[in-house]
N, C-alpha and C positions, 0 to 999 in steps of 0.2 A: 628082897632086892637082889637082881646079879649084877654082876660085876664083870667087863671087858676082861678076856685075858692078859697075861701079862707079856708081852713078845719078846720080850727080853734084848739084848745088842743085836742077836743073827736079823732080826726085822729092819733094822737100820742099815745092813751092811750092802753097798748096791750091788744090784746081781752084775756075773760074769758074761760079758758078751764077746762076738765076735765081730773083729772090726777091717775090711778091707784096706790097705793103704799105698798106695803107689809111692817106693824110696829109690832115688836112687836109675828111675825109669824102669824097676823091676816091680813087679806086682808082687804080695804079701799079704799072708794072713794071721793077725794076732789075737788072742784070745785072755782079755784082761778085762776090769773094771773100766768104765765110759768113763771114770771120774780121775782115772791115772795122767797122770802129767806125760804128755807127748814126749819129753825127755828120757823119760824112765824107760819106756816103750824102745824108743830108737838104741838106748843102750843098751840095760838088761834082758830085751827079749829080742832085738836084731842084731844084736852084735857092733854097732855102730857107734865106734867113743868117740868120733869128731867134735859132738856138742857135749859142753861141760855142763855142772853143774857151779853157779858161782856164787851171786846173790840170791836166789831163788825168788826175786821179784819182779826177774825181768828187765830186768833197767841195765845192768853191766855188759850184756851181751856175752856174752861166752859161751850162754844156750840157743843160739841166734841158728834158725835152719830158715829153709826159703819153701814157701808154703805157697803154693800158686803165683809164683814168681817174684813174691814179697817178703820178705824179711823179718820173721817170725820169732818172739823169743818161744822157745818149747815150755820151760823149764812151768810157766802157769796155766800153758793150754792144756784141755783134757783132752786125750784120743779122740773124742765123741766126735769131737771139734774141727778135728783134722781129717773126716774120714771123707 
């Protein structure tokens, strides 16, 4: 009898893509996980500290950006999401 190999974590971990974003009215290109929180994105790889980090549920607003002219919390959307 064989048996599946074993994949180990690296098989679970989602691949790195590259994701178009328009911030700001300037065009950008960031190159992270689809599954990153929009927050993390606009801070650690734009430089952008405007949105906080606070509850991380959404709900307090302090990660609030404006996402096609709506009023977005970042802080639980993925990149994928926003592209």
């Amino acid at each position: 009898m064989t048996s599946t190999p074993e994949w180990g974590a690296a098989a679970r971990v989602p691949a790195v893509e590259v994701f178009a974003l328009r911030v700001n009215s300037r065009s950008c290109t960031v190159t992270c996980r689809g599954d990153a929180p929009l927050l993390y994105v606009l801070r650690n790889d734009l430089g952008l500290l405007g949105s906080r980090f606070g509850c991380g549920l959404g709900q307090c607003g302090a990660c609030m950006v404006l996402l096609d002219g709506h009023p977005t919390p970042s802080c639980d959307l993925p990149v994928r999401a926003a592209e």
